[in-house]
C-alpha positions as CSV (number, residue, x, y, z in Angstrom):
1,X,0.0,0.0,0.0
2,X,3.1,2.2,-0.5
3,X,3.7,4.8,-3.2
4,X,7.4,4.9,-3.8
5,X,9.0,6.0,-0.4
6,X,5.8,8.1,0.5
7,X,3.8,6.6,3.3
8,X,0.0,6.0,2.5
9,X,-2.2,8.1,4.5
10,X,-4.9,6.8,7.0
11,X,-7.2,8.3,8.9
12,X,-9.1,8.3,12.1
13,X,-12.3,9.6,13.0
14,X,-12.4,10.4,16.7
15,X,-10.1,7.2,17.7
16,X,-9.1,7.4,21.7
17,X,-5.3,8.3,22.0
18,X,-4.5,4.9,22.8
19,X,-6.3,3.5,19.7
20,X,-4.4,5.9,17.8
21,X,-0.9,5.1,19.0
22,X,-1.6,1.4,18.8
23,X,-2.6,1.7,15.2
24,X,0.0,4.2,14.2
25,X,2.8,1.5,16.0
26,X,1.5,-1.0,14.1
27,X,1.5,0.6,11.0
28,X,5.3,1.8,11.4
29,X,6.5,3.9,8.3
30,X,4.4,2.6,5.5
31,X,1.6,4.7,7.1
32,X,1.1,7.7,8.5
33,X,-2.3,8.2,10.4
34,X,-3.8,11.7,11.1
35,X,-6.9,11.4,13.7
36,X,-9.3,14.1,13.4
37,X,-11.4,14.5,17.1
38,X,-14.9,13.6,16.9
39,X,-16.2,16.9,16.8
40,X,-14.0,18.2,14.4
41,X,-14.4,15.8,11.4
42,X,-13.0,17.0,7.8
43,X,-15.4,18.8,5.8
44,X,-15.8,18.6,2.0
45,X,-13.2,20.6,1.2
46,X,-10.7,18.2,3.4
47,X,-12.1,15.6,2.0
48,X,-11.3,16.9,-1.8
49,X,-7.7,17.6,-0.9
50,X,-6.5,14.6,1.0
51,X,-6.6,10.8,-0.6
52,X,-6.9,8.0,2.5
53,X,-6.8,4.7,1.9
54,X,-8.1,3.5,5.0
55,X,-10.6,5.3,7.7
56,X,-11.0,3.9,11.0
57,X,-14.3,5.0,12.4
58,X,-15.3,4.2,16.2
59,X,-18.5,2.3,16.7
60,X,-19.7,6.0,18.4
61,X,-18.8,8.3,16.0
62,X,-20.2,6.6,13.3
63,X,-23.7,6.5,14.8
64,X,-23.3,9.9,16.5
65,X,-22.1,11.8,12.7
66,X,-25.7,13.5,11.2
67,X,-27.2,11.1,7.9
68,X,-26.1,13.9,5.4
69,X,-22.3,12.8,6.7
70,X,-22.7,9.2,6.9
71,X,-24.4,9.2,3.2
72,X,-21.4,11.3,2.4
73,X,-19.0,8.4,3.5
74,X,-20.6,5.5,2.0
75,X,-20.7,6.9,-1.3
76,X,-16.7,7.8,-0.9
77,X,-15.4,5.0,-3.2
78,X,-11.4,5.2,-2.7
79,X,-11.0,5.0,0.7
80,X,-11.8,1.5,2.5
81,X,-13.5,2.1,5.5
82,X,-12.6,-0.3,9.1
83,X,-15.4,-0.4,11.7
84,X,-14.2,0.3,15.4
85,X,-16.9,-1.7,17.6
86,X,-17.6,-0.7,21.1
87,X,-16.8,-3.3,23.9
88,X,-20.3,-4.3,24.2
89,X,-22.0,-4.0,21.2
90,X,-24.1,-6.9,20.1
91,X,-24.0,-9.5,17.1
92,X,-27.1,-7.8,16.0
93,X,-26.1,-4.2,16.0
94,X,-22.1,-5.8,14.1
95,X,-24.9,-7.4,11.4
96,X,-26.8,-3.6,10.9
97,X,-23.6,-1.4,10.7
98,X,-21.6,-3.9,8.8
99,X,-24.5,-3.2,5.9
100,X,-23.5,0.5,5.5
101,X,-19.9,-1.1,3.2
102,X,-17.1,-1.4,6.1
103,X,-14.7,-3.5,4.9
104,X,-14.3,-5.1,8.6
105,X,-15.3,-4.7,11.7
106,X,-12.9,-4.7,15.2
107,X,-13.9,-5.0,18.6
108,X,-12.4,-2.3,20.7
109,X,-10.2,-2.5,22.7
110,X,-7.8,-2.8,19.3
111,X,-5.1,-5.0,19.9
112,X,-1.8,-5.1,18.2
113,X,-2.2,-8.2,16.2
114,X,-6.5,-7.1,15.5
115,X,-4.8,-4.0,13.6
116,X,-1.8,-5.9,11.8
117,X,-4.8,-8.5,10.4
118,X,-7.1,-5.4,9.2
119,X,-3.7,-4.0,7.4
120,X,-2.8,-6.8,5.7
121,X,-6.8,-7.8,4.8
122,X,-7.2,-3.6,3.8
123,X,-3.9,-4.2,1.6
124,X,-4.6,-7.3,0.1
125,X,-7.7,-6.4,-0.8
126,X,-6.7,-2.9,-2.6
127,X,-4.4,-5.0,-4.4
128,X,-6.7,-7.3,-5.5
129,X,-8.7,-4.0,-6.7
130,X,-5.6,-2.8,-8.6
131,X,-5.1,-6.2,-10.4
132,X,-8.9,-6.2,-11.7
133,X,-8.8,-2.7,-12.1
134,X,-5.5,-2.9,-14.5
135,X,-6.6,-6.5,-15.5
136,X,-9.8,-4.6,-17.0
137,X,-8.3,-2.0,-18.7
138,X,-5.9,-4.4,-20.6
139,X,-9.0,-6.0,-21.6
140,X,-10.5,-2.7,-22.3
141,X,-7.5,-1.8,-24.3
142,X,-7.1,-4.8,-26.1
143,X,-11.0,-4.8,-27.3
144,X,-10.2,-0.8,-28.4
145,X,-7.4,-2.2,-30.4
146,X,-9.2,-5.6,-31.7
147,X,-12.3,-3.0,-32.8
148,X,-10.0,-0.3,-34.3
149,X,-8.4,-3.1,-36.1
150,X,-11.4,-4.6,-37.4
151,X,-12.2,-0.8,-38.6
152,X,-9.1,-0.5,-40.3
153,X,-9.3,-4.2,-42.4
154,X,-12.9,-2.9,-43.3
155,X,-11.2,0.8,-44.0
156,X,-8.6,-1.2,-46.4
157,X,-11.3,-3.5,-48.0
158,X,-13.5,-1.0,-48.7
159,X,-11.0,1.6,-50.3
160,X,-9.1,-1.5,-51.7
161,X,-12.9,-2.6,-53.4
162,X,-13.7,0.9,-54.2
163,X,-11.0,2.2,-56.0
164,X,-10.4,-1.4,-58.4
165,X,-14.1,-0.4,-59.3
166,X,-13.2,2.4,-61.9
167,X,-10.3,3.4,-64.2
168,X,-11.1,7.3,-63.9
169,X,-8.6,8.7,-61.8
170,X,-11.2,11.8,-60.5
171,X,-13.5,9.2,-59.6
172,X,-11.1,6.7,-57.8
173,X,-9.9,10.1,-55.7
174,X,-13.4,11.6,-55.1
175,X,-14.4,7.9,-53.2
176,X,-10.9,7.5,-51.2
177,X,-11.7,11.0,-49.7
178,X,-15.1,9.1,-48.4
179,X,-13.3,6.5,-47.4
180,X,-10.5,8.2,-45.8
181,X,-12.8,10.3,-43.6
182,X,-13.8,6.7,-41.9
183,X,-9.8,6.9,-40.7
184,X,-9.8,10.6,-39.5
185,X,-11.1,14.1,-41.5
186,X,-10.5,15.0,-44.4
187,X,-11.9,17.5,-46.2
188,X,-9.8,17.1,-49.5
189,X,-7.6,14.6,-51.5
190,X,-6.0,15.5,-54.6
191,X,-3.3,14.5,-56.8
192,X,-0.4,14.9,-59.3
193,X,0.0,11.9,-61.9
194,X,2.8,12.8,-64.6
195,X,4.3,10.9,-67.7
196,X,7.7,11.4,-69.0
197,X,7.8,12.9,-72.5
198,X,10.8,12.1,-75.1
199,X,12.3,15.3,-74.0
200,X,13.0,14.3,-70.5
201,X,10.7,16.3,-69.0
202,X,7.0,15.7,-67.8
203,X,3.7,16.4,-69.0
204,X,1.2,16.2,-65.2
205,X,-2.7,15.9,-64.8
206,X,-3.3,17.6,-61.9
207,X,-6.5,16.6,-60.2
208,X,-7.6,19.4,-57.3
209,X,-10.7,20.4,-55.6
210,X,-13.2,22.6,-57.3
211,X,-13.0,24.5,-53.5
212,X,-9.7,26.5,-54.3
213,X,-10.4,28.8,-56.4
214,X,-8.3,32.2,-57.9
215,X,-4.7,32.8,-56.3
216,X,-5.1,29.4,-53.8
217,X,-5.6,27.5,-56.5
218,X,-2.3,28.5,-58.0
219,X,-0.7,28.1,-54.9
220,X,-1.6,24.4,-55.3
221,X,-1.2,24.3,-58.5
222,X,2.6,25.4,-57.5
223,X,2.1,23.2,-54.7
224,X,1.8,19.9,-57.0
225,X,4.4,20.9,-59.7
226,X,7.4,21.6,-57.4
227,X,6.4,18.1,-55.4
228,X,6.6,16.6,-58.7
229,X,9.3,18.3,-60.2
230,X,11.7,16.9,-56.5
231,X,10.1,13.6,-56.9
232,X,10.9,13.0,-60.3
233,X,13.9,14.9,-60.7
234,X,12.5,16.0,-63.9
235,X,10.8,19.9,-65.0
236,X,7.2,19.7,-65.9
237,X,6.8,20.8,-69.3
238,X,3.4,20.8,-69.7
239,X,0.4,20.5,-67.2
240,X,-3.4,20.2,-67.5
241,X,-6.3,21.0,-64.3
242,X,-9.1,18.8,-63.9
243,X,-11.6,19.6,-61.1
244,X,-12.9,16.6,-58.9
245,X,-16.6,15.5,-58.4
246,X,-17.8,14.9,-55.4
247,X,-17.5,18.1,-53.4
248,X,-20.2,20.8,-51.8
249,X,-20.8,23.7,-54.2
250,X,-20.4,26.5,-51.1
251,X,-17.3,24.7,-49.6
252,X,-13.5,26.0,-49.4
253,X,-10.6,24.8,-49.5
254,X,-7.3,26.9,-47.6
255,X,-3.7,26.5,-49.5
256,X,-1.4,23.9,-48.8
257,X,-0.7,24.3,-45.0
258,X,2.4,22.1,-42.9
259,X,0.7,19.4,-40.3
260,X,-2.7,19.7,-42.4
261,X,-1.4,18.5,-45.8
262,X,-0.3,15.1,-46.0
263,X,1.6,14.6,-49.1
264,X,1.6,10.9,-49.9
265,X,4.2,9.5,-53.2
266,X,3.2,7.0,-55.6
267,X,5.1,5.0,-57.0
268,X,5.1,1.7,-59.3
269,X,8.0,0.0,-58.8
270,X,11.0,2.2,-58.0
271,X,9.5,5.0,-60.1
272,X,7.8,7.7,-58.8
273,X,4.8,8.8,-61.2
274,X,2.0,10.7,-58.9
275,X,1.8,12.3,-55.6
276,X,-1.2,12.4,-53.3
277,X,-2.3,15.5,-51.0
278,X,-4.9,14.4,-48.1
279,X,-6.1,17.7,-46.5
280,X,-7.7,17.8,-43.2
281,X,-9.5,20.5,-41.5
282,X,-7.3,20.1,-38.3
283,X,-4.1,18.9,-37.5
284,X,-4.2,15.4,-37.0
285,X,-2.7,12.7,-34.7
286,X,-2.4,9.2,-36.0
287,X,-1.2,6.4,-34.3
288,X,1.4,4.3,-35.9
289,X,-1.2,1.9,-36.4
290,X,-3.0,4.7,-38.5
291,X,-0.1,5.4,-40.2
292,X,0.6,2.0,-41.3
293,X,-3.0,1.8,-42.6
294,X,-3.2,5.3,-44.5
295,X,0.3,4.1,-46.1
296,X,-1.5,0.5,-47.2
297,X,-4.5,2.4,-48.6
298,X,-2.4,4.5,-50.9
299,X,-0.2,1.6,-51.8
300,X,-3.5,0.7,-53.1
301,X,-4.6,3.7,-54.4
302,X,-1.4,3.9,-56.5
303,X,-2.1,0.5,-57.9
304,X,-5.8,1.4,-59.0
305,X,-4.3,5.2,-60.4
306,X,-1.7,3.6,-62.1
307,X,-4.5,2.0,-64.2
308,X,-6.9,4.5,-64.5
309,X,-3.6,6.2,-66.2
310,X,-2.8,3.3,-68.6
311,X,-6.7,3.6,-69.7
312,X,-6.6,6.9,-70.1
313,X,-3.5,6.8,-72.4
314,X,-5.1,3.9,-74.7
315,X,-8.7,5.8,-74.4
316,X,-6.9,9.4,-75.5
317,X,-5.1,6.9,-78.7
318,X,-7.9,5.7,-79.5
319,X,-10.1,8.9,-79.1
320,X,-7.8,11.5,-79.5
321,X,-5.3,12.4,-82.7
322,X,-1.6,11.8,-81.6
323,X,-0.6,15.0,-83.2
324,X,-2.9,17.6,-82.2
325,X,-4.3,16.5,-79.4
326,X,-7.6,17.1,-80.2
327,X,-10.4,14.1,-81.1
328,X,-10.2,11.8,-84.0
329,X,-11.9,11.1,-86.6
330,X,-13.7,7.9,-85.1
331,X,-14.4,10.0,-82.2
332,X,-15.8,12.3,-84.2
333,X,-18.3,10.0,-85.9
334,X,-19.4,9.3,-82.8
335,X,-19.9,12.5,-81.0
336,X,-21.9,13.3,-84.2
337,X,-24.7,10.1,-84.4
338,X,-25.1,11.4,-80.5
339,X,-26.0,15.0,-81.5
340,X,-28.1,14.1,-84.6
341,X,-30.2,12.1,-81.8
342,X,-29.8,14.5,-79.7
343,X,-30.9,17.4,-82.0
344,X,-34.1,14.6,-83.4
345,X,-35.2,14.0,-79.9
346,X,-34.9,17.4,-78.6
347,X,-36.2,19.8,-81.6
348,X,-32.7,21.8,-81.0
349,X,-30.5,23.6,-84.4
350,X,-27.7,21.7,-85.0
351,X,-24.4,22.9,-86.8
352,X,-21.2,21.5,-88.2
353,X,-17.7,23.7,-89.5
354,X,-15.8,21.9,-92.3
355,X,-12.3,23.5,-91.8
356,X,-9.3,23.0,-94.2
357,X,-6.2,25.1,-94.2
358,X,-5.4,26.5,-97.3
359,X,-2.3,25.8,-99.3
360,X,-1.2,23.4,-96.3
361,X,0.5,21.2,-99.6
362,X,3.1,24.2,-100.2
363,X,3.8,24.6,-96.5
364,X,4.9,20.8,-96.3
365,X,6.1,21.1,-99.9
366,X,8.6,24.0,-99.2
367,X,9.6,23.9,-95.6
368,X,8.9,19.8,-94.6
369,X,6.6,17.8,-93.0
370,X,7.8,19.1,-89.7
371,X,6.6,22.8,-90.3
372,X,2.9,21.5,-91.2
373,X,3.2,19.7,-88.0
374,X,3.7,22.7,-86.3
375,X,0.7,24.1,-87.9
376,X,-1.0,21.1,-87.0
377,X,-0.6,21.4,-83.7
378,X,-1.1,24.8,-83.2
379,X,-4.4,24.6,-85.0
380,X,-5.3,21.8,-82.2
381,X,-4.4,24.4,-79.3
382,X,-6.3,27.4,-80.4
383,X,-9.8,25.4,-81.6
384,X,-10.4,24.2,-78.0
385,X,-9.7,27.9,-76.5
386,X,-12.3,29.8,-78.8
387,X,-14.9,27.2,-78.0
388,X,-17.6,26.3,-75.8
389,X,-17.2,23.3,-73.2
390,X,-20.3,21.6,-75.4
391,X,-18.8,22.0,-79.0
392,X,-16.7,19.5,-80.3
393,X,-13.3,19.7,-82.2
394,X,-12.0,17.1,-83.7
395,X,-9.2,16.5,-86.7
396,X,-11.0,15.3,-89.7
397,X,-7.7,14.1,-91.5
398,X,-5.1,15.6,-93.0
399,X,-5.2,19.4,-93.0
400,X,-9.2,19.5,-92.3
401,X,-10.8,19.9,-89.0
402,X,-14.5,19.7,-88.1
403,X,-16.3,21.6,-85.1
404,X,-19.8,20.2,-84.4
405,X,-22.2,23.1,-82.7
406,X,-25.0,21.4,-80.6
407,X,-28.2,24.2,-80.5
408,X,-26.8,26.1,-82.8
409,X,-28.3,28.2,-85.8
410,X,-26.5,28.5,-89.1
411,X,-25.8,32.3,-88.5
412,X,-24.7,31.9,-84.8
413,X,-22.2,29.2,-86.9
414,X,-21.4,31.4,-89.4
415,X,-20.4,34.1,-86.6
416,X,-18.4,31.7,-84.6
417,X,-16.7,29.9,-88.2
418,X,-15.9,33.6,-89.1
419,X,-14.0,34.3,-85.9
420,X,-12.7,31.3,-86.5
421,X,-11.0,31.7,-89.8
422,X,-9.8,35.8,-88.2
423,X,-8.2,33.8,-85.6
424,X,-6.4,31.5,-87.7
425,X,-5.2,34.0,-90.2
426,X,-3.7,36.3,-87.5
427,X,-1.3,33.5,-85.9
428,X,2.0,32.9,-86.7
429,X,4.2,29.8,-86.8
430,X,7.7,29.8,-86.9
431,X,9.8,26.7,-88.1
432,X,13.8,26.7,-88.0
433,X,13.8,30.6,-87.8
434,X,11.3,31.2,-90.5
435,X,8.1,32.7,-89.7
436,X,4.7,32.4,-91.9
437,X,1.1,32.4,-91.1
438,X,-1.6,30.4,-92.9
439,X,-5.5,30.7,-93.8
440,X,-8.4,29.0,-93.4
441,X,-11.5,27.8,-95.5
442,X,-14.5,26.8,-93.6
443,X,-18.1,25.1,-94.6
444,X,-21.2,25.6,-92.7
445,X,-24.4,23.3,-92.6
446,X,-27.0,23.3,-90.5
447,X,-30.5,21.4,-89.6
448,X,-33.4,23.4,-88.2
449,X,-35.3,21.7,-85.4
450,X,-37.6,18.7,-86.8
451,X,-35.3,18.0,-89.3
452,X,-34.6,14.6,-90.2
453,X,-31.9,14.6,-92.2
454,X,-29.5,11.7,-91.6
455,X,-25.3,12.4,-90.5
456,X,-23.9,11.8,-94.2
457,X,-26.8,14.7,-95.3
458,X,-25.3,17.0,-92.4
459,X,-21.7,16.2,-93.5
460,X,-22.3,16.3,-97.0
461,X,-23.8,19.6,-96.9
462,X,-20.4,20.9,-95.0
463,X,-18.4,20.0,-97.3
464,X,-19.9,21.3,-100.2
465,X,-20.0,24.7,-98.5
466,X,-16.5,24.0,-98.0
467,X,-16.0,23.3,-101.7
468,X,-17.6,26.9,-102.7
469,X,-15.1,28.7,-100.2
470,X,-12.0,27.1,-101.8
471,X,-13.5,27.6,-104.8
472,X,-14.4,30.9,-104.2
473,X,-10.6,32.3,-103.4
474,X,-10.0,30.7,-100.0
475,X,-9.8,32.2,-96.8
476,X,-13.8,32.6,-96.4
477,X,-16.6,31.3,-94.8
478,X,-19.6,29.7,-97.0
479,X,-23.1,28.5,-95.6
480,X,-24.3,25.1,-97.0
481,X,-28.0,27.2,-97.4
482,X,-26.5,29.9,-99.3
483,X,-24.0,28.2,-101.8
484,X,-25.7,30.0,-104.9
485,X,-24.5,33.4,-103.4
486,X,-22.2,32.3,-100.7
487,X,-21.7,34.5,-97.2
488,X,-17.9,35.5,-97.7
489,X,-16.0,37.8,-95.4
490,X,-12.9,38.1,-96.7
């Protein structure tokens, strides 16, 4: 019942002065009794101050203390409590006041060997209370770690099953930041996944959350390239944003911020090719256990990233042209059976741009393939930029490109083919220190709402407009409807 070298404390409630010396003689130095005289017993502010492990209270001070006090020491839990019988009290009255939770009960006068048995009985009972008590909270603490555990196998399977579920990267990140708020908050995860180019240098998609927005979404823009500039040892050429689904329109998302961004590596192998960023609203403490878990979950995540990336690389080959980026002409034929039942099913305008580069032959002719590559590609960056997010550009082969307008009329075409071909003509290319510019001829059909004209018709009709702009000196625009007298702006 010792505490290092500090003697437990005992008290006595109104003992005789022989009672006390006997006890405290008894007790030697592993205790140290303070007796408090029957009319002065400790009041509650005592009591909350000082931590007994053992009260003696005489037979006549128990009974003579008011019911508010002797409530107030039976529902004291720490301290065990030894009953001091007078000489004569009965069997009867031992029976009544041994109900009231003393752990024993001596008959006075207290004898030497009377007080060593209650010590040793008070002591090895408070042991036996600190071995259940300890006992118990292993138990407790073993559960806590069984259950938290089990959370974190079902954390793993359901991530793990989750993210093998889809080959879109945005996807596969907006359901691990559901599943990762099962470990502890998070109110964002994003990513950097790159690809090497020929050059040795990296093209990234950077996937962030539509809650930064203007100068914090640079800074994680920053954030990402820099991480994946150190990673790979490699400068990032080139970089595209797409936002994630999945989060609250009236959200917001802070900057990168140390000991609430957890950035996370992937890798394949010994090659690093993505980085993850789990954001959490507060600083957060993991266990190593935790650790270990979040570091399984994106050994995971890598795998199912890894590929969605591979997916989208065969996807953009076989949607996309290799050479200017933009869609194919398979994709194209598509896109444009979708809009045609789109436009039938709806009653909405449809429009289609024929577009062909004039005197692209001469460019290859007189400066090499390369140079109308460069054109090429060019023309590929600047279509997407002067269009809307529901057009469609695509390369129709060779030098011609077609732009399909869903609920468009033939004039707002026209407008938007004429901007089209001012935009074209006022860039300029430049191949080994030579600079030129080129033109553009462009073809516009349309069908009204109710139309049933079938994709070939629609096409058809493009590119005889086209024909009648060539035709008519090159570098105009010519509406499929007007092809008698065509609308030219030269």
């Amino acid at each position: 019942m010792q505490r290092g070298d500090r003697p437990e404390l005992m008290w006595g409630l109104g003992l005789a002065e022989e009672e006390t010396q006997t006890v405290a003689d008894v007790a030697g130095e592993k205790f140290h009794l303070r007796n408090w005289a029957a009319d002065k017993l400790p009041g509650q502010r005592t009591v909350e101050s000082q931590e007994p492990v053992l009260i003696w209270i005489p037979q006549h001070v128990w009974l003579g203390m008011k019911p508010t006090q002797r409530q107030f020491y039976e529902q004291w839990e720490e301290p065990q409590r030894v009953l001091v019988l007078d000489e004569d009290a009965s069997d009867a009255d031992v029976e009544m006041l041994m109900e009231h939770g003393f752990l024993t009960a001596v008959r006075a006068p207290l004898s030497r060997s009377r007080v060593r048995d209650v010590l040793y009985r008070a002591t090895e009972i408070r042991t036996l209370y600190a071995d259940i008590f300890r006992m118990t909270r292993e138990i407790f603490l073993e559960r806590e770690l069984l259950s938290r555990k089990t959370d974190q196998l079902l954390f793993l399977n359901q991530i793990l099953t989750r993210a093998a579920e889809s080959l879109d990267a945005g996807t596969i990140l907006a359901n691990a930041r559901e599943d990762m708020n099962t470990l502890f908050p998070v109110s964002a995860v994003q990513a950097a996944l790159w690809t090497s180019t020929e050059g040795d240098d990296l093209d990234a998609h950077l996937l962030l959350s539509p809650l930064s927005k203007g100068p914090e979404r640079d800074l994680w823009i920053e954030y990402f390239l820099e991480n994946a500039a150190k990673l790979s040892a490699l400068p990032v050429k080139d970089y595209q944003v797409e936002l994630l689904p999945g989060y609250p329109e009236d959200g917001h998302l802070p900057p990168p911020q140390p000991g609430r961004t957890i950035l996370l590596p992937l890798r394949s192998g010994f090659e690093y090719f993505g980085c993850l960023a789990l954001t959490s609203p507060d600083k957060p403490t993991l266990a190593k256990d935790q650790i270990q878990t979040v570091r399984a979950a994106v050994n995971h995540l890598a795998l199912a990233l890894r590929n969605a990336m591979a997916y989208s690389l065969v996807k953009t080959r076989a949607d996309y042209d290799g050479l200017t980026h933009i869609h194919n002409r398979s994709s194209f034929d598509d896109r444009l059976l979708e809009e045609l039942k789109r436009h039938q099913r709806h009653r909405h305008p449809l429009s289609l741009l024929l577009l062909d580069l004039d005197h692209f032959k001469s460019i290859n002719d007189e400066m090499g393939h390369q140079a109308g590559d460069t054109v090429l590609r060019g023309i590929g960056r600047l279509l997407p930029q002067l269009l809307r997010s529901t057009d469609f550009a695509a390369r129709y082969g060779g030098e011609e490109f077609v732009v399909i307008l869903p609920q468009t009329t033939e004039d707002e075409a026209w407008l938007l083919a004429d901007r089209l071909r001012g935009e074209i003509a006022r860039q300029t290319f430049t191949h080994r220190k030579r600079t030129f510019s080129v033109t553009a001829s462009i073809g516009v059909a349309s069908l009204k709402p109710g139309s049933l004209s079938k994709v070939r018709d629609l096409v058809q009709e493009a590119d005889a407009a086209l024909y009648h702009a060539k035709s008519g000196g090159r570098n105009m625009v010519c509406m499929a409807s007007q092809c008698d007298e065509p609308a030219v702006r030269q």
